[in-house]
Residue frames as qw, qx, qy, qz and C-alpha x, y, z in Angstrom:
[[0.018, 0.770, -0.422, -0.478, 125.50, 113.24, 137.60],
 [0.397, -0.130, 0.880, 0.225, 126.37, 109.67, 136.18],
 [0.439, 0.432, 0.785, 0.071, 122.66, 109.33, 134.96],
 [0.177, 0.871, -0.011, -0.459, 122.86, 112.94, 133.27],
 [0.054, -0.652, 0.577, 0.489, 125.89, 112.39, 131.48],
 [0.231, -0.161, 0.782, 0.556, 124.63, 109.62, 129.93],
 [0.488, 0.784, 0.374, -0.081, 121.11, 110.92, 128.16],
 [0.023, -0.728, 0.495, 0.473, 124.08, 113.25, 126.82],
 [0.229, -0.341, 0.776, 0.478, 125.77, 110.63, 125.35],
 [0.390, 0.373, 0.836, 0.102, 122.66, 109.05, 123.97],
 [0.142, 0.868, 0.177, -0.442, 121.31, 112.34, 123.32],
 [0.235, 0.766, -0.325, -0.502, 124.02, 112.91, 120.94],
 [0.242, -0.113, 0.918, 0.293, 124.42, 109.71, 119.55],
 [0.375, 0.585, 0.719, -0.023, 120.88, 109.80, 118.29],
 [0.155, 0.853, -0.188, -0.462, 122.27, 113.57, 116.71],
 [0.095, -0.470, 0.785, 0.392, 125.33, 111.63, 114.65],
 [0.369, 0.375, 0.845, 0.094, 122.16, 109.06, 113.45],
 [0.308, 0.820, 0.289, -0.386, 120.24, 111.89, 111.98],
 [0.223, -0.807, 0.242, 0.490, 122.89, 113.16, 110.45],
 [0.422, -0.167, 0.867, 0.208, 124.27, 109.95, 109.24],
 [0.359, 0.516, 0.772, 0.101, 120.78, 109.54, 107.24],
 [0.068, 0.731, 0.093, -0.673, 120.03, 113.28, 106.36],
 [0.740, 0.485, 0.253, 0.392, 120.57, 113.73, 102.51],
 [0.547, 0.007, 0.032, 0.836, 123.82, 115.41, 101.18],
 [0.061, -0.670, -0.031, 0.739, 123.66, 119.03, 100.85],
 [0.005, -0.375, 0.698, 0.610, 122.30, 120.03, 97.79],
 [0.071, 0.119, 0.986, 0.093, 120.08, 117.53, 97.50],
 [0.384, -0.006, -0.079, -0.920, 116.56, 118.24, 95.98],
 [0.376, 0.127, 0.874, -0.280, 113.56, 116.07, 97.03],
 [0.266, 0.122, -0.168, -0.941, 111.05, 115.53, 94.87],
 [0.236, 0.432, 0.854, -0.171, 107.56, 114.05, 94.87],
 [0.297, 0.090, -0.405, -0.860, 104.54, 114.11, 92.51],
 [0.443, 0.297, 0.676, -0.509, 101.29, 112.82, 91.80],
 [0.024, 0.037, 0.722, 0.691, 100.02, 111.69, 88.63],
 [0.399, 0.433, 0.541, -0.600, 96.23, 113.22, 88.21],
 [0.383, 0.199, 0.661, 0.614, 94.31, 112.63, 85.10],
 [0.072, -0.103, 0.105, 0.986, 93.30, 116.52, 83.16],
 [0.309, -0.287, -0.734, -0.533, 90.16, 115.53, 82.40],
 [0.627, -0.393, -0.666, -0.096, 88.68, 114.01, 85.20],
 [0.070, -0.677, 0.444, -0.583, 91.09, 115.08, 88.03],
 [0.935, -0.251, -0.065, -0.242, 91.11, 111.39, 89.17],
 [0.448, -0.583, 0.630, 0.250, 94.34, 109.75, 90.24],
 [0.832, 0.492, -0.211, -0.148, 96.10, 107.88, 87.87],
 [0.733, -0.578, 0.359, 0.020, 98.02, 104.94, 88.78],
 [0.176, 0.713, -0.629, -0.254, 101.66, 104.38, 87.42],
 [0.817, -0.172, 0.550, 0.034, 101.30, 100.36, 86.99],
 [0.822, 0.179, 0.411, 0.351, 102.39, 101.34, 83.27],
 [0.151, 0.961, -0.012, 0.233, 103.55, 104.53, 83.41],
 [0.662, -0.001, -0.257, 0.704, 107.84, 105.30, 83.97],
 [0.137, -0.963, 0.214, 0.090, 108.87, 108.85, 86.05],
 [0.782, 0.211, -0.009, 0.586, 112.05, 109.65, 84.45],
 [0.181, -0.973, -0.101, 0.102, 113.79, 112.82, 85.89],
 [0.762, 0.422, 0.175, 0.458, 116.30, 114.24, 84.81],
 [0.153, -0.903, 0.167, 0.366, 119.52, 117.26, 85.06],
 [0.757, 0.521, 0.051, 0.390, 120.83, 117.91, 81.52],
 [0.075, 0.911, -0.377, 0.149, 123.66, 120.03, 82.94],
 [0.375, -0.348, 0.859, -0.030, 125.33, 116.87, 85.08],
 [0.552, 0.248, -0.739, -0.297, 123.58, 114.18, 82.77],
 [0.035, 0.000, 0.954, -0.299, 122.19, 112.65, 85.94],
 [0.461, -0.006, -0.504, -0.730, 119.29, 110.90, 85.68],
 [0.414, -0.028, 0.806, -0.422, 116.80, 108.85, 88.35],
 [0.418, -0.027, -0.651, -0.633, 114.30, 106.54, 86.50],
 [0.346, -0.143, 0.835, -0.405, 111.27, 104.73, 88.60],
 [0.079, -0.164, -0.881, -0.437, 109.84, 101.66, 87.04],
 [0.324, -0.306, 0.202, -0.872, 106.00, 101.21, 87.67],
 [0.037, 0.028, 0.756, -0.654, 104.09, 100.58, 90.19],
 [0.148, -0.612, -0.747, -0.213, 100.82, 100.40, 91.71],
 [0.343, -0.481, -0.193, 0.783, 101.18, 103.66, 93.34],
 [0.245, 0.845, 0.407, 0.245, 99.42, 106.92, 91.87],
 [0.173, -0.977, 0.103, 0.064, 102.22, 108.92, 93.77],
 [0.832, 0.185, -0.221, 0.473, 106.09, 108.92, 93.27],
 [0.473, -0.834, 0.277, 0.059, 109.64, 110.38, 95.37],
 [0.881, 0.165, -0.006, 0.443, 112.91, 110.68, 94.34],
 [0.505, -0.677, 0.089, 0.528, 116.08, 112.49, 94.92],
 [0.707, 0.613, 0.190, 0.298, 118.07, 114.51, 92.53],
 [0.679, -0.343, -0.127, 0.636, 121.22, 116.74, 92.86],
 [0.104, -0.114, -0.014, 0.988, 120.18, 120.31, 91.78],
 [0.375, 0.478, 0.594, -0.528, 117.27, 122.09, 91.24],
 [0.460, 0.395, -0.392, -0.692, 117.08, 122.58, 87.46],
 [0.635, 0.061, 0.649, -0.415, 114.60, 119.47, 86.81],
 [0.425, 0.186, -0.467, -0.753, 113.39, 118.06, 83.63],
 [0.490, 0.072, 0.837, -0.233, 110.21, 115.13, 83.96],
 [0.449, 0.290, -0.561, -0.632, 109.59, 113.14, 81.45],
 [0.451, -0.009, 0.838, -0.307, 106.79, 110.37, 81.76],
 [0.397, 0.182, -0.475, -0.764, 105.58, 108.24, 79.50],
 [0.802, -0.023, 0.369, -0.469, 102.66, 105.97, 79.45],
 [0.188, -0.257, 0.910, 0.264, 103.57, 102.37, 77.93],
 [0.358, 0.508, 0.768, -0.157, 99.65, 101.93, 77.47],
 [0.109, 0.094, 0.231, 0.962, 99.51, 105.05, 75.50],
 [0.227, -0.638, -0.735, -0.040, 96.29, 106.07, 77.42],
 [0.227, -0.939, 0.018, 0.257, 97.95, 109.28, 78.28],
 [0.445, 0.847, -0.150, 0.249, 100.06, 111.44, 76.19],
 [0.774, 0.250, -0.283, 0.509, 103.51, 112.05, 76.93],
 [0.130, -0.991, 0.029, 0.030, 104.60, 114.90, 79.64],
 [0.718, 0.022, -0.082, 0.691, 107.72, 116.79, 79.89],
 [0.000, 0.886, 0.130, 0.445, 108.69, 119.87, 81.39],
 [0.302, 0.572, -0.315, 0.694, 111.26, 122.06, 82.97],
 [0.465, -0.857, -0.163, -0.152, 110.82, 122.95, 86.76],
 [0.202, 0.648, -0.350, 0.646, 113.14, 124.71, 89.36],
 [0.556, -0.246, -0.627, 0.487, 113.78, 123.36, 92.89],
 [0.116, -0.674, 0.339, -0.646, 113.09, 126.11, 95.77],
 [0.662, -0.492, 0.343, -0.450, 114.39, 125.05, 99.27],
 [0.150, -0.230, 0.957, -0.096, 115.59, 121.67, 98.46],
 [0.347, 0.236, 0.849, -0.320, 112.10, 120.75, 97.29],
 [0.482, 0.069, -0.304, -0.819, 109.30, 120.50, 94.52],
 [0.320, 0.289, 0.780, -0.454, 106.20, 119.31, 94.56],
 [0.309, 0.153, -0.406, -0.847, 104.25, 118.63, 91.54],
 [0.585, 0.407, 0.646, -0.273, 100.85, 117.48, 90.11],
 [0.038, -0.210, 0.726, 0.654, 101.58, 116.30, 86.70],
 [0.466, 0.456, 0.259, -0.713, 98.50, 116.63, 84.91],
 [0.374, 0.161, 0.868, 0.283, 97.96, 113.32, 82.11],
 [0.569, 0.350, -0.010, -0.744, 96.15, 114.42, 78.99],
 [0.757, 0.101, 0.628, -0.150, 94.35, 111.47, 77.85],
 [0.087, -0.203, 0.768, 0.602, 95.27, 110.34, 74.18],
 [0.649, 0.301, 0.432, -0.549, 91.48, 108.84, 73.88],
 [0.152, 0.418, -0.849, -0.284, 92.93, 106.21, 71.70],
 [0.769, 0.143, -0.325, -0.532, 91.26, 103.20, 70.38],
 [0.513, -0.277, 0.812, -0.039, 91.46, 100.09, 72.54],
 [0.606, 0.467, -0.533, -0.362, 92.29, 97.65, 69.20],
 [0.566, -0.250, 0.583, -0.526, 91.40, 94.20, 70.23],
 [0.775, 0.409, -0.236, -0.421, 91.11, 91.17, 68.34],
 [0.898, -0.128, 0.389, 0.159, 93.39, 87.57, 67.03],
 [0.276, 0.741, -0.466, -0.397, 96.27, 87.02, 65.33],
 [0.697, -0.111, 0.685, -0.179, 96.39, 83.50, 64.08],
 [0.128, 0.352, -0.783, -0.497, 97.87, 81.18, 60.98],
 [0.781, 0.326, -0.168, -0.506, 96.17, 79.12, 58.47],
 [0.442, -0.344, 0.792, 0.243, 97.55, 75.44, 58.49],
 [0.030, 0.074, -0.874, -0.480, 97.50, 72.86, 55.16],
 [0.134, 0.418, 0.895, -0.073, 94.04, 71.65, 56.59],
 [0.057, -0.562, -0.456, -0.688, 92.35, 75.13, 56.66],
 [0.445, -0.785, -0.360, 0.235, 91.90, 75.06, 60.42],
 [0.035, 0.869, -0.013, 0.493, 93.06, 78.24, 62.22],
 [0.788, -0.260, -0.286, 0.478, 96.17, 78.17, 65.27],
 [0.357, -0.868, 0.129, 0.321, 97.85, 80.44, 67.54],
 [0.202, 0.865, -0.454, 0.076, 101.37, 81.33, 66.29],
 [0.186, -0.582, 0.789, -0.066, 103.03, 78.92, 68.67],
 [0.785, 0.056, 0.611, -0.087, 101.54, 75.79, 67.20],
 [0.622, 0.781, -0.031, -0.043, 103.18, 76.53, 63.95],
 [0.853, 0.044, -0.050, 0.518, 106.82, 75.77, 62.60],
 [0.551, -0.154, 0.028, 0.820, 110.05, 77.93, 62.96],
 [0.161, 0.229, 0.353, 0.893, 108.50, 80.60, 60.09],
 [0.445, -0.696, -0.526, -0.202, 105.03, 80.29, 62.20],
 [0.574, -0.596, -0.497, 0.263, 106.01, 80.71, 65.79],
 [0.433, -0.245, -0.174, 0.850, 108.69, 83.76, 65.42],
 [0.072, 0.462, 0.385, 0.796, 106.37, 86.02, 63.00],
 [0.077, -0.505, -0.451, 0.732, 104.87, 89.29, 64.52],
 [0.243, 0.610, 0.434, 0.617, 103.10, 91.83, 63.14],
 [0.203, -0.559, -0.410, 0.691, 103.30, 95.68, 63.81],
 [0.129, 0.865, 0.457, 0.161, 101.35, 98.39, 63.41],
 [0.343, 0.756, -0.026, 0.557, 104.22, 100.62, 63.32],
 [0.134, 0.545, -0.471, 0.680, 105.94, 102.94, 66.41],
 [0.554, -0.344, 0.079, -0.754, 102.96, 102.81, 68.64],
 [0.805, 0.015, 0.127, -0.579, 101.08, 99.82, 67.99],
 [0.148, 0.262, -0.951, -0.076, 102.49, 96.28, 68.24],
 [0.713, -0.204, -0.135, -0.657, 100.40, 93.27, 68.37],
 [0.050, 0.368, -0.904, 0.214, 101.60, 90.83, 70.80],
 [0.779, -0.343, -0.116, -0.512, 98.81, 88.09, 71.18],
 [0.672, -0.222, 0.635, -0.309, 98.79, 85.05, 74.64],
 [0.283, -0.231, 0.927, 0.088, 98.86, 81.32, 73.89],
 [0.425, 0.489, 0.630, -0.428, 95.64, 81.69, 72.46],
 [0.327, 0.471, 0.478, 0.666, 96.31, 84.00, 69.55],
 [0.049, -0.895, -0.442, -0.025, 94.43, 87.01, 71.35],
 [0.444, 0.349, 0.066, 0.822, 95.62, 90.69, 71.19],
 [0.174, -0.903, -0.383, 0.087, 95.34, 94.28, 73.24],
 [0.379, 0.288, 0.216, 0.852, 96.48, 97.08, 71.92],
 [0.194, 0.811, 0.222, -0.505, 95.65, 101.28, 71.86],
 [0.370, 0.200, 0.479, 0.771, 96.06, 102.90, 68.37],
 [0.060, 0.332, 0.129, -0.932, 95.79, 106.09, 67.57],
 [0.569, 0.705, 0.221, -0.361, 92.41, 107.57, 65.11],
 [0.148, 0.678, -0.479, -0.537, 94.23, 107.03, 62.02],
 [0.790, 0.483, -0.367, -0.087, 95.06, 104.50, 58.64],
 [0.485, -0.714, 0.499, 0.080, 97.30, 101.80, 60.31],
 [0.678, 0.553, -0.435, -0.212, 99.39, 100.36, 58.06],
 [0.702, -0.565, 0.399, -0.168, 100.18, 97.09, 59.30],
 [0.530, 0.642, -0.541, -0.119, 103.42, 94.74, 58.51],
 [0.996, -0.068, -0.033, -0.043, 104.51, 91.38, 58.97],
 [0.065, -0.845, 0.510, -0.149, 107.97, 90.62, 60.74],
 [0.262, -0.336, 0.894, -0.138, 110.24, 87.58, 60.53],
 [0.601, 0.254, 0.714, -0.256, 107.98, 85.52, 58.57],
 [0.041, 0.190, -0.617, -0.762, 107.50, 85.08, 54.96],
 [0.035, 0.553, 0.822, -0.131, 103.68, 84.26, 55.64],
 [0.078, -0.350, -0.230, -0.905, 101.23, 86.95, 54.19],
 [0.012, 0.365, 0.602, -0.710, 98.85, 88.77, 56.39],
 [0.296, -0.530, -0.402, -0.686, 94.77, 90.01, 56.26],
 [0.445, 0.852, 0.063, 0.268, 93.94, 92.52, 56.07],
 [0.630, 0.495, 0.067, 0.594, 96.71, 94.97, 55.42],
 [0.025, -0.301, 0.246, -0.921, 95.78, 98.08, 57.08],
 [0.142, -0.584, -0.764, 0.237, 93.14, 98.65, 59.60],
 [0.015, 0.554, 0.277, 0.785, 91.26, 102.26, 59.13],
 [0.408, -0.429, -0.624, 0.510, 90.69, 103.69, 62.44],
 [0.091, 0.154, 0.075, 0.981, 90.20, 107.46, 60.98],
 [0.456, -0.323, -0.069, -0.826, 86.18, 107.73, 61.50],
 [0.531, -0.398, -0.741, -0.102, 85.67, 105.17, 64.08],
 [0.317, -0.610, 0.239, -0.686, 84.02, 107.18, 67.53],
 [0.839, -0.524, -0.056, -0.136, 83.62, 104.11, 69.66],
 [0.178, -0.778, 0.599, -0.072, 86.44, 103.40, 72.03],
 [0.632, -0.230, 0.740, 0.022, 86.88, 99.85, 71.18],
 [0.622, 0.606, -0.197, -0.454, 87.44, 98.33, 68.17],
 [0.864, -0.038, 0.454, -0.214, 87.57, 94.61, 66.97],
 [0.510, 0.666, -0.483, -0.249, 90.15, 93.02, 64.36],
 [0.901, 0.005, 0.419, 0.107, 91.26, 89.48, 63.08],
 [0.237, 0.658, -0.654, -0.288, 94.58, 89.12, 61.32],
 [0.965, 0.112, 0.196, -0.133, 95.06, 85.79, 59.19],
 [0.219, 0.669, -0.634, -0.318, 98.40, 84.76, 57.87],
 [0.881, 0.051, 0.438, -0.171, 98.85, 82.64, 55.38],
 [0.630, -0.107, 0.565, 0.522, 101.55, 80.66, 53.18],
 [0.395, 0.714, -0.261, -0.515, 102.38, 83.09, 49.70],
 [0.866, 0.310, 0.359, 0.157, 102.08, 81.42, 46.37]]
């Protein structure tokens, strides 16, 4: 009788854990997979955000990324909105509506590639001698200057001077930030180039 009564207790102590951990009522699970539309290959989120969203309560779950090609979060009703963008721009934006059933959804978010232009190249000042230098071996007006290539396209380059970039098929018009140092060339023309890579050297140097 003794050794009955207590699998009971345990029995229901291991009921009041469940519970304890269960999610609230209400609660919508959701999980996804990022697959790319093309191919129908995974596609892994090491620079890609899942942002999710209910614009009626204004709540909002965000997960950074990962190496992971799948994702899971929680959300408190079923009107949905996912919005993921790629930081690499190697994949368009999604976004779109969906509708909980059951406490659950389950999607396969479908990435249309952008088939952007991996833009590749140096950015690197002119000193008094004539030699060529990274940015950070240059003075105050040297080391902060950037240059960007507008919304999209920024060109951050390593200790080296080197750059990697996507940019879209188009006329980039490119501008010089924090620095009173002129830049070549100006624009880069990306409008008829078909290969996916594509090779540029920026020079700044002291305006007369």
């Amino acid at each position: 009788m003794i050794r009955t009564m207590g699998l009971g207790i345990a029995f229901a102590a291991a009921a009041l854990l469940l519970v304890g951990c269960a999610a609230e009522p209400g609660t919508v699970r959701v999980t996804g997979r990022l697959i790319d539309a093309e191919t129908g290959e995974p596609v892994s989120r090491d620079r890609i955000f899942v942002h999710a969203f209910n614009d009626a309560t204004e709540h909002q779950v965000s997960l950074k990324p990962n190496s992971e090609t799948t994702f899971e979060l929680e959300m408190p009703a079923p009107e949905i909105r996912l919005r993921i963008p790629d930081l690499q721009h190697a994949y368009e934006l999604f976004e779109e509506d969906f509708v909980a059933k059951d406490g659950r959804l389950e999607v396969d978010v479908r990435l249309q590639p952008t088939h952007w232009i991996q833009l590749h190249g140096t950015v690197l000042w002119k000193d008094k001698d004539g030699s060529l230098r990274p940015l950070n071996e240059g003075d105050g007006n040297v080391r902060k200057a950037s240059l960007s290539g507008g919304r999209y396209v920024g060109f951050g380059t390593d200790a080296t001077g080197r750059f990697a970039t996507r940019a879209p098929r188009e006329l980039i018009e490119v501008l010089s930030i924090n620095t009173s140092y002129q830049h070549e060339p100006r624009e880069v023309d990306l409008s008829d180039v078909e290969a996916d890579e594509f090779e540029v050297h920026f020079v700044l140097t002291q305006s007369r």
